[in-house]
N, C-alpha and C positions, 0 to 999 in steps of 0.2 A: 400717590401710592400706586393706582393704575399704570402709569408710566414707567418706573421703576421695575414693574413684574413685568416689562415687555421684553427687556432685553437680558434675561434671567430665562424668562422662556423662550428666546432665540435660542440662547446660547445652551439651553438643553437640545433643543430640537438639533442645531446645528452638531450639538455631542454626536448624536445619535446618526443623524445622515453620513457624520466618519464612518461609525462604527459601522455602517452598513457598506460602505464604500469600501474598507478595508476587508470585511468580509466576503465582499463578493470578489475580490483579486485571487483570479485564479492562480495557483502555483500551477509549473511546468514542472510534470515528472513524466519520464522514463522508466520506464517497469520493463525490470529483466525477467521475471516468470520465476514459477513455483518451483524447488528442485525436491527431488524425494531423497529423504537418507532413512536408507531400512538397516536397522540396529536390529532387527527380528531375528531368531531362528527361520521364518518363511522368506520364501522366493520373494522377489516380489514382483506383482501379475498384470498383464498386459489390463487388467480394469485399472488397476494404480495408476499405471501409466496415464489413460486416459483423465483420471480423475482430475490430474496434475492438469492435463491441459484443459479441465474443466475449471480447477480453480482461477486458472489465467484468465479464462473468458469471463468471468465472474468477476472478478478482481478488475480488471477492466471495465466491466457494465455496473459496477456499484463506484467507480471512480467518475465517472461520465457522468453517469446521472445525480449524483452528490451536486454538480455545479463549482466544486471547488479546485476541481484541479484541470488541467489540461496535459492529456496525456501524448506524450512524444513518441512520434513512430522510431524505431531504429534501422534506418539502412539497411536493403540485404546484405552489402559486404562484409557492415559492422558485425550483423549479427552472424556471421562466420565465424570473425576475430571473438565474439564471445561464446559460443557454443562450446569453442575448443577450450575453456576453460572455466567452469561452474563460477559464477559471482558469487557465492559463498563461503569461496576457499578463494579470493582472487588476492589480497590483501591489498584493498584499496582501488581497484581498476575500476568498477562502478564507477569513482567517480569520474575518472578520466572518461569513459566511457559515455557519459552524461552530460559531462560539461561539451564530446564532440558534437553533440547533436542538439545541443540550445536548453536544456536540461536544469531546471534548480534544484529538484530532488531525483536523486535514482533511487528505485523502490524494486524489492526483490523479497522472495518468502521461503519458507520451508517447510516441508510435513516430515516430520520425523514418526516411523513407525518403532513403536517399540514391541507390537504384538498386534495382531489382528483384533485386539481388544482394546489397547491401548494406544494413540497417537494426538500429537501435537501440532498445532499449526503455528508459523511464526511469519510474521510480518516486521519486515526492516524498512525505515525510510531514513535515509541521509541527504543532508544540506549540503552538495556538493562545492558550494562556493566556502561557507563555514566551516568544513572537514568533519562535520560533525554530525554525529545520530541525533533524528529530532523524533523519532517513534520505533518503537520495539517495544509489542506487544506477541504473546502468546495465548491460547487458548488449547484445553485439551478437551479431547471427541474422545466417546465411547464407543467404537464400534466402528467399522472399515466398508461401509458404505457411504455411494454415492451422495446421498441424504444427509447423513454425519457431517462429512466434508462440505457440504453445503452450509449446513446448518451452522456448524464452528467457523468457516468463513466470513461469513452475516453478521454473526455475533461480535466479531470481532471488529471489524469493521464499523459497524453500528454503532457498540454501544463505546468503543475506545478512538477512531480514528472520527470518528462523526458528531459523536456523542449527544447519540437520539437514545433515548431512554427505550 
């Protein structure tokens, strides 16, 4: 009977060593940066602005340190060819974009202002080799500080792309 339970408990432990193996396989993504779309009646303000390239840095240092991905730099030149046209509105160039620089997922996000009270964050990630979206999440912030936008960032990230309680 001893014998019997030996390779029953191999063959759990060896389950388990995949799953660990498969989880630690970093994906290669590309991350095009946060774009703002102000639907407000308000301007919108050189803090917004910054905020955007706060959430970039952010978005980047909770990707790094997850351990699950590896993030792909882009080119200065590439990122010319993309500035001149928001990956939002691109329909489909991400990927191409992604697949130039070694790329599995391109990953790109959005803050939609609808009022200085009201605002959304949206995270996209696409399988650029399968054409396909494999996350698209949003979360909505109350309130158009730096904090907020952190906060709704985090959250997002955390508890849908990570999914740490």
């Amino acid at each position: 009977m001893k014998a019997a339970a030996f390779p029953i408990g191999s063959a759990l432990l060896l389950a388990n060593c995949g799953q660990v193996i498969v989880e630690q396989t970093q994906r290669r993504v590309t991350f095009f940066g946060f774009q703002l779309i102000n639907t407000s009646l308000q301007l919108t303000t050189p803090e917004e602005r910054l905020r955007i390239r706060l959430l970039d840095n952010l978005f980047r240092q909770k990707l790094n340190a997850s351990g699950r991905f590896q993030l792909i730099p882009i080119p200065p030149d590439l990122n010319d060819v993309i500035e001149a046209a928001p990956i939002a509105n691109c329909n489909g160039c991400e990927r191409d974009f992604a697949l130039r620089v070694g790329a599995d997922l391109a990953a790109w996000g959005t803050v939609q202002k609808v009022s200085n009270l009201i605002l959304n964050i949206n995270v996209y990630m696409e399988d650029v080799h399968a054409k396909e979206m494999v996350f698209v999440k949003t979360v909505d912030i109350r309130g158009n500080t730096d904090e907020s936008w952190q906060r709704g960032l985090d959250y997002l990230l955390r508890h849908y792309l990570f999914n740490v309680p």
